[in-house]
Backbone as CSV, one residue per row, in Angstrom:
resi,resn,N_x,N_y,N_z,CA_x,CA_y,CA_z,C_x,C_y,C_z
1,UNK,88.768,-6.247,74.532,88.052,-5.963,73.285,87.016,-7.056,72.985
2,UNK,87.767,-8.530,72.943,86.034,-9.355,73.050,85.577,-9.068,74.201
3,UNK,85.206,-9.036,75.064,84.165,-8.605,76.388,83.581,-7.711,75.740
4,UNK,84.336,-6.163,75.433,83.284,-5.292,74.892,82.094,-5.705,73.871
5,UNK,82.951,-6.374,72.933,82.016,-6.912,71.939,80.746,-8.323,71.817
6,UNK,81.038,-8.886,73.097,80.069,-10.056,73.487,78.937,-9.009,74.129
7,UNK,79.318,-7.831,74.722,78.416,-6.734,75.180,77.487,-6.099,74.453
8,UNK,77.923,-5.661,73.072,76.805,-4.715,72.295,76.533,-5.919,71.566
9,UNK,76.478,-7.196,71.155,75.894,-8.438,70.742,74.589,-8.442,71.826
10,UNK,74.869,-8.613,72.457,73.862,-9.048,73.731,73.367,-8.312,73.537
11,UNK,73.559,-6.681,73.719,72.539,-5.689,74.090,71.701,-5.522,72.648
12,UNK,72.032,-5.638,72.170,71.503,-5.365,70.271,70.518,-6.539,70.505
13,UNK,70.684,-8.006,71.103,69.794,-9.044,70.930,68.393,-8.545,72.110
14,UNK,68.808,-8.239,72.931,67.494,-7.281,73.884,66.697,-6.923,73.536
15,UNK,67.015,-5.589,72.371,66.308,-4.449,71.735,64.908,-5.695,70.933
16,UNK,63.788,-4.826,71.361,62.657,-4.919,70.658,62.587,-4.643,69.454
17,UNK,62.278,-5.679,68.275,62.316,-5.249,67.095,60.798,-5.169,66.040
18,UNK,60.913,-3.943,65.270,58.583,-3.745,65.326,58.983,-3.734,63.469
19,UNK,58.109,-4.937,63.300,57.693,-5.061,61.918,56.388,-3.952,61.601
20,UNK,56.284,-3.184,60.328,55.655,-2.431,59.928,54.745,-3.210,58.469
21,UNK,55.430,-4.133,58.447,54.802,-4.998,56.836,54.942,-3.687,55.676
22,UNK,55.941,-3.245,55.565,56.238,-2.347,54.392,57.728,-2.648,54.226
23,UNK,58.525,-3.234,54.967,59.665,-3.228,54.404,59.437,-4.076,52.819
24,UNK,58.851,-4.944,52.416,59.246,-5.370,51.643,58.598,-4.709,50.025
25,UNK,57.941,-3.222,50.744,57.471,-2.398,49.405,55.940,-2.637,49.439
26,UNK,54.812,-1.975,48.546,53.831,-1.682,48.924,53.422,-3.017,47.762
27,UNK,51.980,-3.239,48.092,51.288,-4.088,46.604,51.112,-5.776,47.162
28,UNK,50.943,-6.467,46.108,50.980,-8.104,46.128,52.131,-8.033,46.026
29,UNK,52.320,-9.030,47.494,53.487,-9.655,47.725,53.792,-11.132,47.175
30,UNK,52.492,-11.495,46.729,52.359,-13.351,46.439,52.059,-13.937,47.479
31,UNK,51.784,-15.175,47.824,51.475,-16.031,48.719,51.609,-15.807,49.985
32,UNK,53.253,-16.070,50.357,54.345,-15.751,50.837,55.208,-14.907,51.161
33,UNK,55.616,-14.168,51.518,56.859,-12.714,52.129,57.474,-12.818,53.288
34,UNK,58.992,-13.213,53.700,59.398,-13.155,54.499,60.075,-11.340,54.329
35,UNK,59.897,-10.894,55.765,59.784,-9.637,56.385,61.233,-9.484,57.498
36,UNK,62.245,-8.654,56.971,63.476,-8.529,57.822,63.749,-7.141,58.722
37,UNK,64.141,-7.529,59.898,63.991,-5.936,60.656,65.327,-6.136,61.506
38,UNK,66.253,-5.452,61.235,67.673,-5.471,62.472,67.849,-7.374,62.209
39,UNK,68.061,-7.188,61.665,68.305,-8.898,61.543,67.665,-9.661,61.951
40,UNK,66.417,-10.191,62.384,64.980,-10.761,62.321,64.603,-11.004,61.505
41,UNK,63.850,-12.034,61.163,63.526,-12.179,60.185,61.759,-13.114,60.472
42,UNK,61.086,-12.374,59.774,59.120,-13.075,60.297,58.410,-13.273,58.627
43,UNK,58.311,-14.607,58.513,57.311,-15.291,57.661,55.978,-14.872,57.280
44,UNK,55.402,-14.029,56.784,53.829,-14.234,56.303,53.562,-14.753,55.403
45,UNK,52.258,-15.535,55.731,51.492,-16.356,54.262,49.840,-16.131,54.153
46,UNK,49.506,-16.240,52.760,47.988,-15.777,53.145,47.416,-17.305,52.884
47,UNK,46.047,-17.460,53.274,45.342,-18.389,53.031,43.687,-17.850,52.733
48,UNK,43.437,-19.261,52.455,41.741,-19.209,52.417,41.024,-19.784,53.339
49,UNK,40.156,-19.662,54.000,39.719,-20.397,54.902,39.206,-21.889,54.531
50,UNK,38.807,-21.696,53.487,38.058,-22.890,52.709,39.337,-23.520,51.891
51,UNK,40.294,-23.520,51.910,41.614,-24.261,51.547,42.419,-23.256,50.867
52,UNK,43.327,-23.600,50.203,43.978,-22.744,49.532,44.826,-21.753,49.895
53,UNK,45.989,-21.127,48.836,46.440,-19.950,49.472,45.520,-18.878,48.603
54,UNK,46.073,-18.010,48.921,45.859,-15.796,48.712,47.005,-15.198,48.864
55,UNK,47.221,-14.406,48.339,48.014,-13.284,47.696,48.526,-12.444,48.945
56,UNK,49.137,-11.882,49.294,49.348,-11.045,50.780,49.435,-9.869,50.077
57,UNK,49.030,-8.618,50.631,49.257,-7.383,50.202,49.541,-6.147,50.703
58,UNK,50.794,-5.567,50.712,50.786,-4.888,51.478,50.473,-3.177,51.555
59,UNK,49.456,-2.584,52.661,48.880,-1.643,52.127,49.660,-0.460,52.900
60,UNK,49.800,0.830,52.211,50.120,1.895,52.690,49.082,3.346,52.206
61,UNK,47.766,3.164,53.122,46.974,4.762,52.589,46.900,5.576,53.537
62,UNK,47.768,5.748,54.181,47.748,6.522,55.407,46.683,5.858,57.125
63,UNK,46.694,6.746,58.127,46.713,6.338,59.304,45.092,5.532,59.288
64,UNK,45.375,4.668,60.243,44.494,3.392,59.956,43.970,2.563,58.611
65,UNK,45.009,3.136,57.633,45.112,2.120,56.504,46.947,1.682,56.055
66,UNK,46.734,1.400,57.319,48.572,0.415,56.755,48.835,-0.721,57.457
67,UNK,49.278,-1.814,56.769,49.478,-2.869,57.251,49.510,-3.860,56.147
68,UNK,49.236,-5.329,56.756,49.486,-6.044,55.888,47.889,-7.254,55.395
69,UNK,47.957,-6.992,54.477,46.277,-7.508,54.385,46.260,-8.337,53.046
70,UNK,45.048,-8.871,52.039,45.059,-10.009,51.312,44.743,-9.362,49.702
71,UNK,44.928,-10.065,48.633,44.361,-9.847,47.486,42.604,-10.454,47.422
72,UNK,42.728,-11.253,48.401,41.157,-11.616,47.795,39.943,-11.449,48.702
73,UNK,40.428,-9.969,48.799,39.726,-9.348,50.150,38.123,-8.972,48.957
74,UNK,36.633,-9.340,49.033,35.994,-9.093,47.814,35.353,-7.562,47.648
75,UNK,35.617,-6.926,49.090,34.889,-5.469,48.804,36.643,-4.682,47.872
76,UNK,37.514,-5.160,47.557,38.558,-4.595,46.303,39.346,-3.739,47.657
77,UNK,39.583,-3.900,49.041,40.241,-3.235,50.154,41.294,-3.875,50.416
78,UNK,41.568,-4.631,49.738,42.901,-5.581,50.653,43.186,-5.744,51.381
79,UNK,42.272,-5.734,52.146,42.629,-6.375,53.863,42.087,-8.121,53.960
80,UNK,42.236,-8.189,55.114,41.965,-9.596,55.903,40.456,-9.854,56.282
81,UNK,39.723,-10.312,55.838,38.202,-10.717,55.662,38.303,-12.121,56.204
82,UNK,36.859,-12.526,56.699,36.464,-13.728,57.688,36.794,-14.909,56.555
83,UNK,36.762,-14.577,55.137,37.314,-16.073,53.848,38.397,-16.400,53.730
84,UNK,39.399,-15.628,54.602,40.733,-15.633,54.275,41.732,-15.213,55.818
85,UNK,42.847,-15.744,55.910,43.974,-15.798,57.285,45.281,-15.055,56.634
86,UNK,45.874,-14.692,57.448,46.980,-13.929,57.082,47.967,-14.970,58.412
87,UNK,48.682,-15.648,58.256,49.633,-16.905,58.651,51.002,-16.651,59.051
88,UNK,51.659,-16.246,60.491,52.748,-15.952,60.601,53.570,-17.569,61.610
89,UNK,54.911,-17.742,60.688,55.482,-18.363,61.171,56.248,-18.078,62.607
90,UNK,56.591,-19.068,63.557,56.690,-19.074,64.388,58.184,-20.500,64.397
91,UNK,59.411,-19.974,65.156,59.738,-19.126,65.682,60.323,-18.131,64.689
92,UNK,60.758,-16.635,65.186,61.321,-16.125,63.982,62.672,-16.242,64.507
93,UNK,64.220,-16.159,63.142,65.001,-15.845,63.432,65.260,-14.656,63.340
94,UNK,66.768,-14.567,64.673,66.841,-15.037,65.372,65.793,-14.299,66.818
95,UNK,65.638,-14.900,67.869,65.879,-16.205,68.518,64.560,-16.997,68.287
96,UNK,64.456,-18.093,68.894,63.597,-19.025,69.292,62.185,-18.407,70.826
97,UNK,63.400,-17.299,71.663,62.483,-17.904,72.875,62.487,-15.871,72.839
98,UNK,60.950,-15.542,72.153,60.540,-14.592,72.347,58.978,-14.109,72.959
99,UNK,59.268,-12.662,72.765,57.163,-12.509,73.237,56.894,-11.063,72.073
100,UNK,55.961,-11.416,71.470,55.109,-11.280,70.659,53.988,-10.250,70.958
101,UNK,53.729,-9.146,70.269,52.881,-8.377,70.152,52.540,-7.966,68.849
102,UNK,51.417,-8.624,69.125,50.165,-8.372,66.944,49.431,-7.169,67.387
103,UNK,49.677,-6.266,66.561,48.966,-5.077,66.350,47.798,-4.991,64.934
104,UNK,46.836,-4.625,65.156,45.976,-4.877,63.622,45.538,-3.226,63.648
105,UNK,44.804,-3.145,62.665,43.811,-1.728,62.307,42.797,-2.571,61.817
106,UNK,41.862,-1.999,62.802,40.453,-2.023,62.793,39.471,-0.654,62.737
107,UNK,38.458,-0.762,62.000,37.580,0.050,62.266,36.359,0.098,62.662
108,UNK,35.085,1.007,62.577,34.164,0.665,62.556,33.309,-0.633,63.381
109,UNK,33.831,-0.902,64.592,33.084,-1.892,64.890,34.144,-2.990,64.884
110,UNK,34.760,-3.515,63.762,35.513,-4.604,63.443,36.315,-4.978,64.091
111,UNK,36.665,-6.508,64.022,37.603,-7.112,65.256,38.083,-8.036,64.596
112,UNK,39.329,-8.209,64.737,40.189,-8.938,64.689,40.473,-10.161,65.332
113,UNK,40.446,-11.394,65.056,40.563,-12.340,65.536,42.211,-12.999,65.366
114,UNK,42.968,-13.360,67.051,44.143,-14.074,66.633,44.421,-15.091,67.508
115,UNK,44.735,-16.036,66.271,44.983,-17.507,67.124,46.414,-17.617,67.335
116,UNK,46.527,-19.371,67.401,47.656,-19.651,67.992,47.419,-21.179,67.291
117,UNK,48.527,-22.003,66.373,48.272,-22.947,66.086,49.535,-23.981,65.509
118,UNK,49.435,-25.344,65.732,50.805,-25.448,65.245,50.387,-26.498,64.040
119,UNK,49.500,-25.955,63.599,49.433,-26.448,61.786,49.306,-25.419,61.180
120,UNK,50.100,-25.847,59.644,50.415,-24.946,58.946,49.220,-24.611,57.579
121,UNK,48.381,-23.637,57.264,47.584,-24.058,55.962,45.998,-23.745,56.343
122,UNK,45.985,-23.853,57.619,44.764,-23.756,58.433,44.324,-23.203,59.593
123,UNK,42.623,-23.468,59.657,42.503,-22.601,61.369,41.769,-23.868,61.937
124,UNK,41.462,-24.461,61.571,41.089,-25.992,62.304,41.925,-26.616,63.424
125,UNK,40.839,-26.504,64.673,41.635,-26.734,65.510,42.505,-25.550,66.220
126,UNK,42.873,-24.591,65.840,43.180,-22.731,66.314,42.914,-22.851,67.544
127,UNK,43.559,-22.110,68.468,43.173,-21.243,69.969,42.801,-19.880,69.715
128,UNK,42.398,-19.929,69.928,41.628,-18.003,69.816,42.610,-17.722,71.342
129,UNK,43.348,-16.783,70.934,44.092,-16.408,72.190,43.649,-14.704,72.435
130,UNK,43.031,-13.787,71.521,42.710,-12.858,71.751,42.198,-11.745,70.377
131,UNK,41.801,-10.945,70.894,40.831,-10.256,69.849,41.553,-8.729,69.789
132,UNK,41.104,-8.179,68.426,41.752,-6.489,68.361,40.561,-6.096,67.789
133,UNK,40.238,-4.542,68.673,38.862,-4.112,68.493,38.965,-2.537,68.336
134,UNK,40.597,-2.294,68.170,40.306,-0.691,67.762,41.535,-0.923,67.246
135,UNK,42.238,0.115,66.511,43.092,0.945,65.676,44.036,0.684,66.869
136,UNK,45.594,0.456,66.527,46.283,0.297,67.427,46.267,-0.480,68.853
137,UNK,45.396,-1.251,68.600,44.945,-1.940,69.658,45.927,-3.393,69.680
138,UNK,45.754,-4.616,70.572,47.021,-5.024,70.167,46.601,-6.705,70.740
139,UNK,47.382,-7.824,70.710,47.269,-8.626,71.538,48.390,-9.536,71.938
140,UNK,49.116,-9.701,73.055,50.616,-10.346,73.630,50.302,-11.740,73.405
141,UNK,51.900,-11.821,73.079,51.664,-13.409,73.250,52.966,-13.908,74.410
142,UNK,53.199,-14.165,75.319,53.816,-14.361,76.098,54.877,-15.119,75.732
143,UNK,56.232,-14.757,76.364,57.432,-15.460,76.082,57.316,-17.135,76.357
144,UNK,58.490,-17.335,75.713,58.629,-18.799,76.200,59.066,-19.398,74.197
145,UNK,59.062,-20.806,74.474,60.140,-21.251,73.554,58.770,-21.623,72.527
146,UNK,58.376,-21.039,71.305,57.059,-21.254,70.695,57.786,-22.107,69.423
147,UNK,56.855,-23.123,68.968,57.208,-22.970,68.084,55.604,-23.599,67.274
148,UNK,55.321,-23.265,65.831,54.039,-23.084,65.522,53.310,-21.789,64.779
149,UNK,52.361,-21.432,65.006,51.923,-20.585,63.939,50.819,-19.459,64.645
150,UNK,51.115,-17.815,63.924,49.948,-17.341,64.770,49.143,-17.056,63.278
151,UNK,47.789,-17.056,63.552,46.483,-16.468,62.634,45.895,-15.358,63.221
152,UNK,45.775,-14.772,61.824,44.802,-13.386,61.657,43.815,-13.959,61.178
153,UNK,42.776,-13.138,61.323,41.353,-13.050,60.148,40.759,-12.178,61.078
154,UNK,39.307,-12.049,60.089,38.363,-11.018,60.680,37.294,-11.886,61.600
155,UNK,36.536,-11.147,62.034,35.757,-12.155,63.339,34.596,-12.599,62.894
156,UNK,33.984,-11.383,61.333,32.559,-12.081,61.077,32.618,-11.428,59.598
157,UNK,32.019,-12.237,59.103,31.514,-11.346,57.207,31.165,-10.579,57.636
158,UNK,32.093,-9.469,56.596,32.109,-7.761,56.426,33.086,-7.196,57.245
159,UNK,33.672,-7.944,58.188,34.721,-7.112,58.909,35.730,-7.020,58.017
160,UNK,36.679,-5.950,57.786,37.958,-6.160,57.218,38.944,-5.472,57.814
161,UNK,40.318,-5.956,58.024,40.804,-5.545,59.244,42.652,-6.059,58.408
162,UNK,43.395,-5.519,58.694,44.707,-5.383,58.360,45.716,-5.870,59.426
163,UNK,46.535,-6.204,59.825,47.609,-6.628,60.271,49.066,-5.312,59.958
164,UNK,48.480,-4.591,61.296,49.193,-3.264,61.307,50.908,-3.389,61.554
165,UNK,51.424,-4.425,62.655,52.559,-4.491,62.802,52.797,-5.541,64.199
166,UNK,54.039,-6.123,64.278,54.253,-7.495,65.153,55.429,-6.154,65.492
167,UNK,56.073,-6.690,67.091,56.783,-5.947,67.657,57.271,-7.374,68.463
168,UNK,58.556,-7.824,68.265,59.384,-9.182,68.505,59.887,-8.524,69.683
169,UNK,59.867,-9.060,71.072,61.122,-8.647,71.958,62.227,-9.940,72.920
170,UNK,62.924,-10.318,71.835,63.700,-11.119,72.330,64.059,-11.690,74.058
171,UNK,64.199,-13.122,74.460,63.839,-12.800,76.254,65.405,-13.849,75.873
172,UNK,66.136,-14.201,76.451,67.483,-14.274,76.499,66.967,-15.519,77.363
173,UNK,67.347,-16.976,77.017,66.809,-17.961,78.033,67.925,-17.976,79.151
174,UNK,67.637,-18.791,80.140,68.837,-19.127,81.686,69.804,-19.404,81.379
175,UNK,70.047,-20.337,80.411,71.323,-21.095,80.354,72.210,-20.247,79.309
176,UNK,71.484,-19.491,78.580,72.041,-18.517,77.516,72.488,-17.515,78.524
177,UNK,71.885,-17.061,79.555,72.637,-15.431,79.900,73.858,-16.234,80.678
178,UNK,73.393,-17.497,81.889,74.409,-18.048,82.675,76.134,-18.413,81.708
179,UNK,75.625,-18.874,80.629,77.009,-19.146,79.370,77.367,-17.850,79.333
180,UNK,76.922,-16.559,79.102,77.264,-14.973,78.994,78.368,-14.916,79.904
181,UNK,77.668,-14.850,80.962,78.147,-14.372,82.152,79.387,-15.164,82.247
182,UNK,79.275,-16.578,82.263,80.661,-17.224,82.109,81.927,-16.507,81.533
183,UNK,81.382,-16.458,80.192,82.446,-16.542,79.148,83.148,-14.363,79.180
184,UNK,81.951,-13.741,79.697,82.655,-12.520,80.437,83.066,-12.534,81.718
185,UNK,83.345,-13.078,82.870,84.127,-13.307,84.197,85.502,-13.723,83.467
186,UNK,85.255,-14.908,82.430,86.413,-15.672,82.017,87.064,-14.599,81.066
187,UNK,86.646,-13.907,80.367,87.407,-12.573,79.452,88.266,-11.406,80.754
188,UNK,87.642,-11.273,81.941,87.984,-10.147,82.861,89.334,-11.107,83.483
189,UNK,88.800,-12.113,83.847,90.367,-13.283,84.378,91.359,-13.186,83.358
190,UNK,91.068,-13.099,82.053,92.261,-12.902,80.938,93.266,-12.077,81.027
191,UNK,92.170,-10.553,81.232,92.228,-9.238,81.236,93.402,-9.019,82.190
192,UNK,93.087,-9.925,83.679,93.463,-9.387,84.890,95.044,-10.010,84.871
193,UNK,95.500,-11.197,84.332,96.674,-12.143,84.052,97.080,-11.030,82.906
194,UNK,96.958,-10.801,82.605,97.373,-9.954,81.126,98.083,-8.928,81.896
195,UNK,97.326,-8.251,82.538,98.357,-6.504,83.321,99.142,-7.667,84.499
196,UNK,99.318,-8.169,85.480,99.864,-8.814,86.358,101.222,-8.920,85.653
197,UNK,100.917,-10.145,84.248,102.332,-10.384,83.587,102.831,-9.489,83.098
198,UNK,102.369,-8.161,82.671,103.056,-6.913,82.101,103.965,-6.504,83.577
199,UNK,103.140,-6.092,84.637,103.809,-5.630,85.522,105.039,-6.773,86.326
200,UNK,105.031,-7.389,86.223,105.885,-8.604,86.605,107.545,-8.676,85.394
């Protein structure tokens, strides 16, 4: 019975888990909103480019208008504009050692810009690790043990562009599956002494 259950633990930690930025209800979220999915849990914060925070907001008007975007977006759209970042913490719980896929909605031309940074508050200093240039379009961030910050914004005044959904897929490090594997061989050796002494 523990073996079985160290089993659907594990397998449950596998499963890919896809933020929609609506769990936490539609509107201003405030600054800040941490976002929970299957027990995950992912940080957003808004900023200004020119210092400061912004309001996060989350929008639901149907297809290519949902996601997660700003209050001080100035055409009154609430999305993510080139004055302002939409700020996700890094790592999320649980785990530490995942890979990352940012999905935005874009239209019209507009592109999405996303970094990679391990200051918090800012884009100074940012990696531009990749761009989103259509609706469902997307950009990976490769596994490994992150820890640090990814940025949204738009790529130029007038773009406005939303933060459609992050899709977490947990990668299970070496020494974590090798401890697994241990501690189930060592549950089946239990198992196997267990019927021996019955039959004995």
């Amino acid at each position: 019975m523990v073996f079985a259950g160290m089993c659907v633990v594990f397998a449950t930690q596998a499963n890919a888990v896809t933020f929609n930025f609506q769990e936490n209800g539609p509107g201003d979220l405030g600054p800040t909103s941490t976002f929970t999915e299957s027990g995950f849990s992912l940080t957003a914060s808004g900023f200004l480019t020119s210092g400061g925070t912004t309001n996060l907001f989350s929008k639901n008007l149907g297809a290519g208008e949902i996601g997660l975007g700003t209050t001080s977006d100035p055409s009154g759209q609430h999305e993510i504009v080139f004055s302002n970042f939409v700020q996700l913490t890094l790592p999320t719980t649980p785990p530490s050692n995942f890979q990352m896929v940012i999905g935005g909605s874009v239209t019209n031309g507009e592109i999405a810009d996303v970094y990679f940074t391990t200051s918090a508050g800012t884009l100074a200093g940012a990696t531009l690790i990749g761009q989103i240039t259509t609706t469902g379009g997307f950009v990976s961030i490769p596994a490994g043990d992150q820890t640090g910050f990814v940025d949204i914004t738009a790529h130029a005044n007038g773009d406005n562009v939303l933060l459609a959904s992050v899709e977490i897929s947990p990668v299970p490090e070496g020494g974590s599956t090798v401890a697994f594997l241990g501690m189930a061989l060592a549950g089946l050796e239990g198992v196997r002494r267990m019927v021996r002494a019955r039959k004995a």
